[in-house]
C-alpha positions in Angstrom: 15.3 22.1 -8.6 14.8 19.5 -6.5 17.1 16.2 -6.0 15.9 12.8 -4.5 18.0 10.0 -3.3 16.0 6.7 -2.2 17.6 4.1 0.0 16.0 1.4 2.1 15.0 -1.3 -0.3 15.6 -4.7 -0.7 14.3 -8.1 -0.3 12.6 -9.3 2.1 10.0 -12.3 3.3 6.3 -11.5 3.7 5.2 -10.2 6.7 8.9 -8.4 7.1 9.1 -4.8 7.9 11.3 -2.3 5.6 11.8 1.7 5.6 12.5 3.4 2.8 14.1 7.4 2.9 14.0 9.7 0.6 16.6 12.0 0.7 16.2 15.6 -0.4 19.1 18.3 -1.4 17.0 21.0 -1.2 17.2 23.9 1.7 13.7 24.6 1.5 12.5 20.6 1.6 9.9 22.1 4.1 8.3 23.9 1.7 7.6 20.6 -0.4 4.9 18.1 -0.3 6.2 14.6 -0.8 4.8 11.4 -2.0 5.6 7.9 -2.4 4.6 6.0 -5.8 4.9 2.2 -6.8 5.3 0.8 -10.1 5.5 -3.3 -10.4 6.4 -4.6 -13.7 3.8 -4.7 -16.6 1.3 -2.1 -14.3 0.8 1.6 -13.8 2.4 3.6 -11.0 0.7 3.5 -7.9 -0.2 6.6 -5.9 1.1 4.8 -2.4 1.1 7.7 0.0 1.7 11.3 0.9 2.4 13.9 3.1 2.2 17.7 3.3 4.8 20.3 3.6 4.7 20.6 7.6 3.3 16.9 8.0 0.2 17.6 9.2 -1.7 16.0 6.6 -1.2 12.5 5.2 -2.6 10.5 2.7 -2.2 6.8 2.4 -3.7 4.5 -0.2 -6.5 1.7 1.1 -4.3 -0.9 -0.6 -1.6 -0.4 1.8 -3.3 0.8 4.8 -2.8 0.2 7.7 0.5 -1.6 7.2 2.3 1.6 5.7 3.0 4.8 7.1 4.9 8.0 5.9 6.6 10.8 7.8 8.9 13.2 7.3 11.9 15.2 9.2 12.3 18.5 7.8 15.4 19.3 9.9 16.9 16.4 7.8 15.2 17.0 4.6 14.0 13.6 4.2 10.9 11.9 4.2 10.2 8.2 5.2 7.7 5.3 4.3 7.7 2.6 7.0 6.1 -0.9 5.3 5.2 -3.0 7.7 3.6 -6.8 7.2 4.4 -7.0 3.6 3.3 -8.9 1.0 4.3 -10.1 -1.8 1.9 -7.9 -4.1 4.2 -5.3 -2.4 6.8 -6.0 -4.8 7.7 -3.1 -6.9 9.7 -0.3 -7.7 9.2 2.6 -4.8 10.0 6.3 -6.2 9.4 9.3 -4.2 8.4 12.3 -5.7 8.2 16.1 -4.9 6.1 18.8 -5.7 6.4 22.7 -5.0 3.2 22.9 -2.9 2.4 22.6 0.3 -0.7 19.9 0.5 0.4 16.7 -1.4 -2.8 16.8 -4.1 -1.4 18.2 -7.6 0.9 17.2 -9.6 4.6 16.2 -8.7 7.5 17.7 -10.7 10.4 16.0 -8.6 11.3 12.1 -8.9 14.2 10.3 -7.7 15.7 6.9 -9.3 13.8 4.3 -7.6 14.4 1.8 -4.7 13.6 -1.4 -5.3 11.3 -3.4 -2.8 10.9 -7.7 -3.4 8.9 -9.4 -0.6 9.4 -13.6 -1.3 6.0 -16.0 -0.5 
């Protein structure tokens, strides 16, 4: 079982910069791809953007690139999504999710609460 703890969201004016971490409690986080996901209200969640187990592969959704970026730091178990030049349309809740696989397509078993992000015009 994998726990997630989000932090890093808030409000803040378009074109603002925030990070959001995801905080993972388990040992082997390494062994996890992670993933960020979006839901605003009234719409579907939004695949935002992913990363691998070791990092070396990422995957970030055209409606956010190139303003966001993920990463990770497996000696701290937690993975990041820097948002950079954002927009209102931005505005959402951001939950990152797990899955036990290495590359970050499939399907992800491990969600935490949800961080919510609010850009103002």
């Amino acid at each position: 079982q994998v726990q997630l703890v989000e932090s890093g969201g808030g409000l803040v004016q378009a074109g603002g910069s925030l990070r959001l971490s995801c905080a993972a409690s388990r040992r082997t986080f390494a062994s996890n791809a992670m993933g960020w996901f979006r839901q605003a209200p009234g719409k579907e969640r939004e695949f935002v953007a992913a990363i691998s187990s070791s990092g070396d592969s990422t995957y970030v959704a055209a409606s956010v690139k190139p303003r966001f970026t993920i990463s990770r730091d497996n000696a701290k178990a937690t993975v990041y999504l820097q948002m950079n030049r954002l927009k209102p349309e931005d505005t959402a809740v951001y939950y990152c999710g797990a899955r036990d696989g290495k590359t970050w397509r499939g399907l992800y078993e491990y969600w935490g609460q949800g961080t919510q992000v609010t850009v103002s015009a």
